[in-house]
Backbone bond lengths (Angstrom), bond angles and torsions (degrees), N, CA, C in turn:
res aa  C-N    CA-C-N  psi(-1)  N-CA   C-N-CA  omega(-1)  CA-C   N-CA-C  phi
1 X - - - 1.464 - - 1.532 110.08 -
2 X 1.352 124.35 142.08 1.079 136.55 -149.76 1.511 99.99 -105.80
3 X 1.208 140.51 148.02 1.283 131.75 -172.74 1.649 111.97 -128.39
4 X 1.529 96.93 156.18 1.839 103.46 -165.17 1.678 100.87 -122.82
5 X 1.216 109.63 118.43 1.824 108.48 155.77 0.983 133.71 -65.10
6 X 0.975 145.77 115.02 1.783 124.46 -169.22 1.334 107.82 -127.90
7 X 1.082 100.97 167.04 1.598 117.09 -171.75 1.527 134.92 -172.23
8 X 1.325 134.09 113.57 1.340 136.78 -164.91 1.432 125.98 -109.66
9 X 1.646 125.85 159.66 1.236 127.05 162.89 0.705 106.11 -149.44
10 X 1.849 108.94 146.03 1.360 124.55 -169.76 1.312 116.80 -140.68
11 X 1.303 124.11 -179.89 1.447 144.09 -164.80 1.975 87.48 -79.96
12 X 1.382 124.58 -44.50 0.977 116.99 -154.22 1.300 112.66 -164.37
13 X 1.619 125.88 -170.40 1.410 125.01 -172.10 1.480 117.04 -88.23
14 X 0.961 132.98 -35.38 1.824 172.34 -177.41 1.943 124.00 -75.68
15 X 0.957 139.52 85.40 1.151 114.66 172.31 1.640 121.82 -73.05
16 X 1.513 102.13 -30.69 1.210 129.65 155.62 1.948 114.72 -29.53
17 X 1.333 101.26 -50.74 2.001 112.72 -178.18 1.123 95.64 -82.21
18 X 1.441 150.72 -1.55 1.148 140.03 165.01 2.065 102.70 107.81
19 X 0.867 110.80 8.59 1.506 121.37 172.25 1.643 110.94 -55.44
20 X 1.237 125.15 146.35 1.398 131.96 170.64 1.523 124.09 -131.37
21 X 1.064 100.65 149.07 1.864 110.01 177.49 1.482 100.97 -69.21
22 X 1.711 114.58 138.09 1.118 127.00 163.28 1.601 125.75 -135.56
23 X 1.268 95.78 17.29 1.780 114.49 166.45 1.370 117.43 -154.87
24 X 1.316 126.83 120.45 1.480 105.42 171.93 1.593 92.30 -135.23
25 X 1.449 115.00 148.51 1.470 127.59 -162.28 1.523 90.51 -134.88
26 X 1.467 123.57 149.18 1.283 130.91 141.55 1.801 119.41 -128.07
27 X 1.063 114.35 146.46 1.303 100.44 155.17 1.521 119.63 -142.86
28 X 1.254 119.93 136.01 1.480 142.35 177.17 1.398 110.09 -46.66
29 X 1.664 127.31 115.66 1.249 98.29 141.41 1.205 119.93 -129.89
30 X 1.587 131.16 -143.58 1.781 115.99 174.43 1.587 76.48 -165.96
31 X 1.948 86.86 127.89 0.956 83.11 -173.28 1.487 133.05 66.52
32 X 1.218 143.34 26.15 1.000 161.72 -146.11 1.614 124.86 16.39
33 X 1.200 100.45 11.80 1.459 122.52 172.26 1.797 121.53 -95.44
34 X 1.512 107.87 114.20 1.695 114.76 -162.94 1.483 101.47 -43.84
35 X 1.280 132.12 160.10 0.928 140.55 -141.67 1.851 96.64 -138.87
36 X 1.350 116.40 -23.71 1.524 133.40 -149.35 1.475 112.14 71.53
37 X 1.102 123.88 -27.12 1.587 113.55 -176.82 1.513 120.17 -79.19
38 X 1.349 93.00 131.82 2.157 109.91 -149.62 1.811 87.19 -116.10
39 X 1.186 118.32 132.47 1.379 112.77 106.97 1.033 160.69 -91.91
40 X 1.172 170.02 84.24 1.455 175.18 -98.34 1.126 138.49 -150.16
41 X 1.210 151.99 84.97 1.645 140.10 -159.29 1.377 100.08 -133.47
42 X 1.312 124.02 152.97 1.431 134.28 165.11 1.553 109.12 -106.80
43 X 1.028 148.24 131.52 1.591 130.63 -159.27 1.863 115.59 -149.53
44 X 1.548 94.89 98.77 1.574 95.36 173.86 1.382 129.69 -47.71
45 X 1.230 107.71 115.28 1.983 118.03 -151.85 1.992 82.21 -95.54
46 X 1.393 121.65 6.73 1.653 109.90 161.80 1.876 109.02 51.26
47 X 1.386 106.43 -1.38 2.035 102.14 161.72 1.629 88.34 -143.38
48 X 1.654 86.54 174.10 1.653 112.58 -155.29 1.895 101.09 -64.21
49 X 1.204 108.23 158.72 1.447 114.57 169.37 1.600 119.68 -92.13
50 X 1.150 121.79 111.73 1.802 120.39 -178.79 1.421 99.12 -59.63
51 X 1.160 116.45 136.17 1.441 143.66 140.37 1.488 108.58 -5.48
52 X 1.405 115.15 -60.84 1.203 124.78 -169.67 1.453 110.17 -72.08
53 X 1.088 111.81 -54.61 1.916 126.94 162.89 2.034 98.62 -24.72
54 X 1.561 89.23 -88.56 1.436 109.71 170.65 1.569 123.28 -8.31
55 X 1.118 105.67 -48.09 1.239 121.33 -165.37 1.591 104.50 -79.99
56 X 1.628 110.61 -64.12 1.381 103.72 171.73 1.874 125.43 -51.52
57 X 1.492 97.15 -55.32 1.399 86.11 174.35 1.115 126.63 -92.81
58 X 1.494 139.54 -17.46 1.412 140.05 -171.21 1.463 121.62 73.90
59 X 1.373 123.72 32.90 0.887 137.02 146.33 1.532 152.05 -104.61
60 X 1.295 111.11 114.56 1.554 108.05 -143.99 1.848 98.10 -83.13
61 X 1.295 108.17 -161.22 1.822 118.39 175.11 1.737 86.35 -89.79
62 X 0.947 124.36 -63.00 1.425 115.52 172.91 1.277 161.82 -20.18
63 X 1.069 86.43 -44.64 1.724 133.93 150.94 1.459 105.70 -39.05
64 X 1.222 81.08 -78.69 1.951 110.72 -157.49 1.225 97.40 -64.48
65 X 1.348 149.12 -56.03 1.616 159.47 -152.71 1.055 101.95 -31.10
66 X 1.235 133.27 -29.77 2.113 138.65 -170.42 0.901 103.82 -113.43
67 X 1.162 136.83 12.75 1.779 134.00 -173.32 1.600 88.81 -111.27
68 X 1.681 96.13 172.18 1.604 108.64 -163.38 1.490 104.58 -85.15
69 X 0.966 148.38 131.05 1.552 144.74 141.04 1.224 107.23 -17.48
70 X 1.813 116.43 162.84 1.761 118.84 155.23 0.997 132.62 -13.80
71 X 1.381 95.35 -80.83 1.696 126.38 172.75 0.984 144.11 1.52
72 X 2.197 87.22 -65.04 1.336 114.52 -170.69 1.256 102.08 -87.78
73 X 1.337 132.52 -3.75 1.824 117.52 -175.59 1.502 102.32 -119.75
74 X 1.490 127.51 -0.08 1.018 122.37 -154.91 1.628 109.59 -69.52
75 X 1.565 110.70 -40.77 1.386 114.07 178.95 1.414 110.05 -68.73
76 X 1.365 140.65 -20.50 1.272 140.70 165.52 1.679 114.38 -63.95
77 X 1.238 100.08 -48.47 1.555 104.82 172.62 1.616 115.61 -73.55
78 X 0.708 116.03 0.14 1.780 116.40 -165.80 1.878 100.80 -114.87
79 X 1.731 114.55 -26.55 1.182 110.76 164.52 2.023 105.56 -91.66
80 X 0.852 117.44 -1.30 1.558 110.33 -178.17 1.435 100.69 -75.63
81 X 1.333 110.61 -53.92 1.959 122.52 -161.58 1.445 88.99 -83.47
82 X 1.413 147.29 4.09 1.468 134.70 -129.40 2.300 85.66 -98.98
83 X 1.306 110.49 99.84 1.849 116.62 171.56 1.737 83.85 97.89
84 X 0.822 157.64 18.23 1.464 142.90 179.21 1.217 83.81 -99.22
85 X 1.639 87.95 156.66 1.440 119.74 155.18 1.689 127.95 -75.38
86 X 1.291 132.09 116.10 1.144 122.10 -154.19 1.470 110.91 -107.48
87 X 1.216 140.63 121.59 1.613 138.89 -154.18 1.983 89.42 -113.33
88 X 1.260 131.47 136.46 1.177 124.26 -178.29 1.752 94.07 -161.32
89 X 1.294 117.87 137.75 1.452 138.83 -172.91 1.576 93.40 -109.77
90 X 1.663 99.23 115.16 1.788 107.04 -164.66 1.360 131.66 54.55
91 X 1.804 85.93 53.58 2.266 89.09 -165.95 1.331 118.21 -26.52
92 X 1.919 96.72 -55.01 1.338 97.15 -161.97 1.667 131.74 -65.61
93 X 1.648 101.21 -16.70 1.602 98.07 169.78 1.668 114.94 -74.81
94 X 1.317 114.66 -7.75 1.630 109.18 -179.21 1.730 111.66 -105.80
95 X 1.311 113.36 -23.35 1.230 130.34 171.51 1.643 105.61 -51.51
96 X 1.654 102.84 -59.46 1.404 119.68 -175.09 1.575 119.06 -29.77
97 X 1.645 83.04 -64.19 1.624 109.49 -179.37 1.766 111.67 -60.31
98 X 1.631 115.70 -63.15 1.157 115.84 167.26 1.558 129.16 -36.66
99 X 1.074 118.06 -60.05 1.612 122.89 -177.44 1.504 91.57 -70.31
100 X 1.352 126.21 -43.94 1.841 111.99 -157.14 1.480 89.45 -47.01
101 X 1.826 109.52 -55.65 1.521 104.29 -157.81 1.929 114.73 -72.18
102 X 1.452 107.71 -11.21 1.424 92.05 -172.75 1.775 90.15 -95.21
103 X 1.348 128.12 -7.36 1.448 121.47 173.86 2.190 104.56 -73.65
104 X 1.275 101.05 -11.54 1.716 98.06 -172.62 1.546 101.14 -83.66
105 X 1.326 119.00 -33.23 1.379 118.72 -164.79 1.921 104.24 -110.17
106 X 1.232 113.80 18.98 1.296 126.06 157.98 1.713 111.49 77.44
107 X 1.470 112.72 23.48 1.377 110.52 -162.41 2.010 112.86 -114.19
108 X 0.876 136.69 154.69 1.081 137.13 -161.23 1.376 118.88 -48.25
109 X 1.488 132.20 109.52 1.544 121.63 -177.00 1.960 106.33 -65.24
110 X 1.485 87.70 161.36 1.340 86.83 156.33 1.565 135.94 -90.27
111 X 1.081 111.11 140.33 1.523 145.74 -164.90 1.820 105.95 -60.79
112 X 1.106 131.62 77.14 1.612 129.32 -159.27 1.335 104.38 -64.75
113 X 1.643 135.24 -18.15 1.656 135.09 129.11 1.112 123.44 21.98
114 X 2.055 112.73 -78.28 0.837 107.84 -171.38 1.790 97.40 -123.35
115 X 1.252 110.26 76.35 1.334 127.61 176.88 1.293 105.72 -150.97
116 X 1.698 117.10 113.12 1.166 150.95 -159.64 2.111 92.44 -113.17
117 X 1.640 114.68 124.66 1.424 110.09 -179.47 1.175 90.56 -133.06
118 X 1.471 110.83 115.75 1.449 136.66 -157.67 1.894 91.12 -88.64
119 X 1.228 108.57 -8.32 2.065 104.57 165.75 1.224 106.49 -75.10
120 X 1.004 127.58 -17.06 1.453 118.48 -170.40 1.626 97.41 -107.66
121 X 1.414 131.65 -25.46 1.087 103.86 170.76 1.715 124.44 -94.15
122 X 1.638 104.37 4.04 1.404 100.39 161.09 1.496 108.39 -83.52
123 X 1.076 110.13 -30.34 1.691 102.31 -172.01 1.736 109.52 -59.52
124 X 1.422 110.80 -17.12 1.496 104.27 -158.46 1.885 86.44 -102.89
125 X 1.363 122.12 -8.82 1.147 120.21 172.66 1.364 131.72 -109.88
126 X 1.792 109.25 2.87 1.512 117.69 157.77 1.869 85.13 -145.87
127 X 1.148 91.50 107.45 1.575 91.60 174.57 1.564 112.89 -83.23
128 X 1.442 129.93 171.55 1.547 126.28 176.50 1.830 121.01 38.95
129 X 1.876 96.01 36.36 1.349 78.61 -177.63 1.717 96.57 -149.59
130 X 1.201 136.77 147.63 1.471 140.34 -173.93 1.320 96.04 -43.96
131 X 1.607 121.48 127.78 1.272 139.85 -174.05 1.190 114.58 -110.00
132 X 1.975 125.96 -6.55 1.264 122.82 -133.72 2.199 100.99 -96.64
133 X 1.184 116.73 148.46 1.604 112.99 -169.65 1.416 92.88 -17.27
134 X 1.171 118.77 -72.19 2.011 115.05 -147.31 1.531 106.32 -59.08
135 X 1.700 106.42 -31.62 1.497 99.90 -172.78 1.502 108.54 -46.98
136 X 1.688 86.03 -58.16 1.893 100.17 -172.12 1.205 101.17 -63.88
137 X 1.265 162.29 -58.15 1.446 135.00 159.50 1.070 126.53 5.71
138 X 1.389 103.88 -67.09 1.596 118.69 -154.00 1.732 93.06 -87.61
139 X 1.059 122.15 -22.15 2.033 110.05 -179.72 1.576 98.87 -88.69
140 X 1.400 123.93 -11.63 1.063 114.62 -172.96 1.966 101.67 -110.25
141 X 1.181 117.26 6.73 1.433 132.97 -168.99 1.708 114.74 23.49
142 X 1.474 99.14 39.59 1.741 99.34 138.08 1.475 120.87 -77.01
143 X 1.404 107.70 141.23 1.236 131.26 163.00 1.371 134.49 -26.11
144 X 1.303 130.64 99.27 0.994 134.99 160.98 1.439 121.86 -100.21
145 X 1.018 128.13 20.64 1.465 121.41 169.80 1.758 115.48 -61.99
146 X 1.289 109.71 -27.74 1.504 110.80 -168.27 1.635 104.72 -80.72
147 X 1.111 134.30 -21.03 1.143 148.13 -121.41 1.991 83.97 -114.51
148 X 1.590 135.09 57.08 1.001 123.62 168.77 1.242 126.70 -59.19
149 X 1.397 100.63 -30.03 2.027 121.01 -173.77 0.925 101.21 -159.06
150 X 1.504 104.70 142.12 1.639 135.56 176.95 1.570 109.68 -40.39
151 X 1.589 121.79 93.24 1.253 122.82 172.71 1.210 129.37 -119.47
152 X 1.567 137.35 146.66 1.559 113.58 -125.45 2.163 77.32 -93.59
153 X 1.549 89.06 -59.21 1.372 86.42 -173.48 1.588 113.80 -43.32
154 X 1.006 138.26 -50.44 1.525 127.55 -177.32 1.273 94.84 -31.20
155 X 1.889 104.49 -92.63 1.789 130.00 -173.49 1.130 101.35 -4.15
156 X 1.821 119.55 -63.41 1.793 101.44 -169.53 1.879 129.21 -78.71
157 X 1.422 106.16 2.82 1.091 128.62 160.49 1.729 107.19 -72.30
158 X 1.269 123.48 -77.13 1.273 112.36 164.29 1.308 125.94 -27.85
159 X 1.425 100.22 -66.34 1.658 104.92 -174.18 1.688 115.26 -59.31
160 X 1.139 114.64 6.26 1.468 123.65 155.49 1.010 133.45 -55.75
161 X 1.917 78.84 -59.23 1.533 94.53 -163.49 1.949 110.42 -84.41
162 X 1.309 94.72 -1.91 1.939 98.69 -174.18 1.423 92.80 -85.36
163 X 1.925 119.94 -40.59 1.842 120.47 -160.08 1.877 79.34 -56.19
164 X 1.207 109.85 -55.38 1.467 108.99 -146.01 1.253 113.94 -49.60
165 X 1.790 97.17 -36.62 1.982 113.16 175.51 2.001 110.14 -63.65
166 X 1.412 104.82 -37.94 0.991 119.04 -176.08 1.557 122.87 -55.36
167 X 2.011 110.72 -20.33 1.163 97.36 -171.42 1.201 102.51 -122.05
168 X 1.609 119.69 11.74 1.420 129.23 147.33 1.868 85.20 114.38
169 X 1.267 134.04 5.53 1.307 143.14 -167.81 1.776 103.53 -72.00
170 X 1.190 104.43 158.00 1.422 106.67 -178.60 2.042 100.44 -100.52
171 X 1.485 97.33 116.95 1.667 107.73 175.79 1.759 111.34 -30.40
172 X 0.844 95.90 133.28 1.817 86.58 169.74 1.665 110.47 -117.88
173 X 1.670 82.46 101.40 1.728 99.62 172.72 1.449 126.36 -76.37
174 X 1.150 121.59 43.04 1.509 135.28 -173.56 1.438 130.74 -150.06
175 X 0.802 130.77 140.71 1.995 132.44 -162.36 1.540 99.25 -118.10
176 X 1.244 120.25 106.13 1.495 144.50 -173.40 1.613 90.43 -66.12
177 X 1.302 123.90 -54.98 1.443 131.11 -163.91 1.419 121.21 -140.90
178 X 1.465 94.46 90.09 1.777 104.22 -167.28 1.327 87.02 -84.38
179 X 1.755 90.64 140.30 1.369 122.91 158.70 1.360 121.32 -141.09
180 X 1.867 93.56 -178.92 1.853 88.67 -174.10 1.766 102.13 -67.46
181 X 1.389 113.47 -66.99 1.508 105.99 -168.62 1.748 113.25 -25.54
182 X 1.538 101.43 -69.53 1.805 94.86 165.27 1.463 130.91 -30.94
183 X 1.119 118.69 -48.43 1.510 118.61 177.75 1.537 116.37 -64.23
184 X 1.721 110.79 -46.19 1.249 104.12 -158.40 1.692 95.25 -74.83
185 X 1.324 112.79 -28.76 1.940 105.23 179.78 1.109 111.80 -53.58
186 X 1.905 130.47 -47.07 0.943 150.25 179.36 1.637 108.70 -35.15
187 X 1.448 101.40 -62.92 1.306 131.00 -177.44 1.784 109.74 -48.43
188 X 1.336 109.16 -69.49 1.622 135.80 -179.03 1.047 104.70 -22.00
189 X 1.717 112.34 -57.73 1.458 125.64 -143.45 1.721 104.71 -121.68
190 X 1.743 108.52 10.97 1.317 112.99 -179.12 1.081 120.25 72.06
191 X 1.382 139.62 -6.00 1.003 141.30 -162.72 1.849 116.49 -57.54
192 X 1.211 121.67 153.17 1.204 116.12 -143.09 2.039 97.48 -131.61
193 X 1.042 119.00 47.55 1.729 135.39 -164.97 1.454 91.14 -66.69
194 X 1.293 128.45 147.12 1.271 146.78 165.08 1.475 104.68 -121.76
195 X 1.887 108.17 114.08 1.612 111.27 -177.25 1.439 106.34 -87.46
196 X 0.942 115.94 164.88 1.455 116.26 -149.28 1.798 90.92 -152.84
197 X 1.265 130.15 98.64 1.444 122.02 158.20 1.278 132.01 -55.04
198 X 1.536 138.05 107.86 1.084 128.34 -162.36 1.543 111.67 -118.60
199 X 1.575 135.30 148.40 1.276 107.58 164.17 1.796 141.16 -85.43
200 X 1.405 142.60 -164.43 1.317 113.46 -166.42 1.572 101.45 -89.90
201 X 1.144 110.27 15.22 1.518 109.11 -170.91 1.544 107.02 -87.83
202 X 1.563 99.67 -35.47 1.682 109.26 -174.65 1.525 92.46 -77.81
203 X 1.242 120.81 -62.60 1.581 100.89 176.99 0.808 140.37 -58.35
204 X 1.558 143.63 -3.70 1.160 152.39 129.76 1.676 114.17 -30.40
205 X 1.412 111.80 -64.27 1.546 141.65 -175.61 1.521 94.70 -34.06
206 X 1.340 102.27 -61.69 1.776 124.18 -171.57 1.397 111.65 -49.58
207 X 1.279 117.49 -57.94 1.253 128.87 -175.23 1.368 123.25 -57.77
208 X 1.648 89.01 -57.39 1.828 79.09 169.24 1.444 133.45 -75.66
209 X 1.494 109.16 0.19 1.756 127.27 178.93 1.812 77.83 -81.54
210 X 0.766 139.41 -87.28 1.881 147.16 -141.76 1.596 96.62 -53.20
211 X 1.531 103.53 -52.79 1.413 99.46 179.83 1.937 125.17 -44.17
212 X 1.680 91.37 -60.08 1.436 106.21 179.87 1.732 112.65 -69.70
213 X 1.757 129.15 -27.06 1.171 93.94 167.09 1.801 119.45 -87.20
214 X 1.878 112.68 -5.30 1.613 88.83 153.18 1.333 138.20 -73.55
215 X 1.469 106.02 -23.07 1.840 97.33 173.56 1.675 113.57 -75.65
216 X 1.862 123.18 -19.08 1.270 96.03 154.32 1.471 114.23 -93.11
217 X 0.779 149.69 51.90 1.290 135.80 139.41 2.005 121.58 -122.21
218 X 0.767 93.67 13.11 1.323 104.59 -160.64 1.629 130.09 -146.50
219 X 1.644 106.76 -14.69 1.546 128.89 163.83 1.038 112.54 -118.72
């Protein structure tokens, strides 16, 4: 099973207060290795943006006004994640938002099954101590320099690279199958990848290490 990062931004804390999604990112990997396959949407949430919102992500009502509503991406997004494994940092605040909006337009919520919330498995692996993306960044000393404002696609790039720290796994600094989509994200967001030639023996090695520490931690 192929696994999805996900990641959201919104107007607010609440879907419940009337708050809306205005970024949702996924990215594919296998094996915990990117795959190139992105999702991405920017999404007119149709009410005003708080100040406070604003600030984290930098996205105004203005912005958004030409971008698609829910609605319109929902069936695209719902076949991308559709049997994946879903990796999410504070499921339940993105879950909230996600299902509220695919419960408004009558379409299948997601299944919390196959939704893995990588807060709960840092919390159980630094207990009594700030758990939040940047913390784990910073104990795991990935990079945050790029990271000016809360961006969904970055976050699930990070939040990769912390699950991967998280399960004691060795990062995999190398792209099995370069492509354009991969490059140009790479590119977008500056990102700074070092390819690394490996042979099929080490990738083999990898796989079955990633495999066996998700079925113990996680089956």
């Amino acid at each position: 099973m192929n696994e999805i990062f996900l990641d959201t931004e919104t107007t607010g804390l609440s879907f419940k207060e009337g708050h809306k999604i205005v970024e949702i990112a996924c990215i594919e990997t296998k094996d915990l290795i990117a795959t190139g396959k992105v999702f991405h949407k920017l999404i007119n949430p149709k009410r005003e943006i708080p100040d406070e919102a604003f600030k984290v992500h930098g996205f105004s009502k203005d912005f958004l006004s030409d971008k698609d509503t829910f609605d319109k991406v929902a069936d695209e997004f719902l076949d991308f994640i559709k049997d994946k494994k879903i990796i999410i940092h504070n499921a339940p605040f993105d879950l909230g938002f996600l299902n509220g909006e695919l419960n408004l337009i009558k379409k299948d919520l997601i299944d919390k099954k196959f939704v893995i919330d990588s807060l709960d498995l840092a919390r159980n692996k630094f207990p009594g101590t700030s758990n939040s993306l940047d913390a784990l960044c910073k104990k795991f000393n990935i990079d945050l320099s790029r990271r000016l404002k809360h961006n969904a696609l970055l976050d699930c790039e990070l939040l990769r690279e912390v699950y991967i720290n998280l399960l004691d796994a060795k990062e995999p600094k190398f792209n099995l199958s370069p492509n354009e989509v991969e490059k140009n994200i790479f590119k977008k967001n500056n990102y700074n990848k070092e390819v690394v030639n490996i042979s099929e023996l080490e990738v083999s090695k990898h796989k079955e290490f990633v495999k066996k520490e998700l079925k113990k931690n996680f089956y």
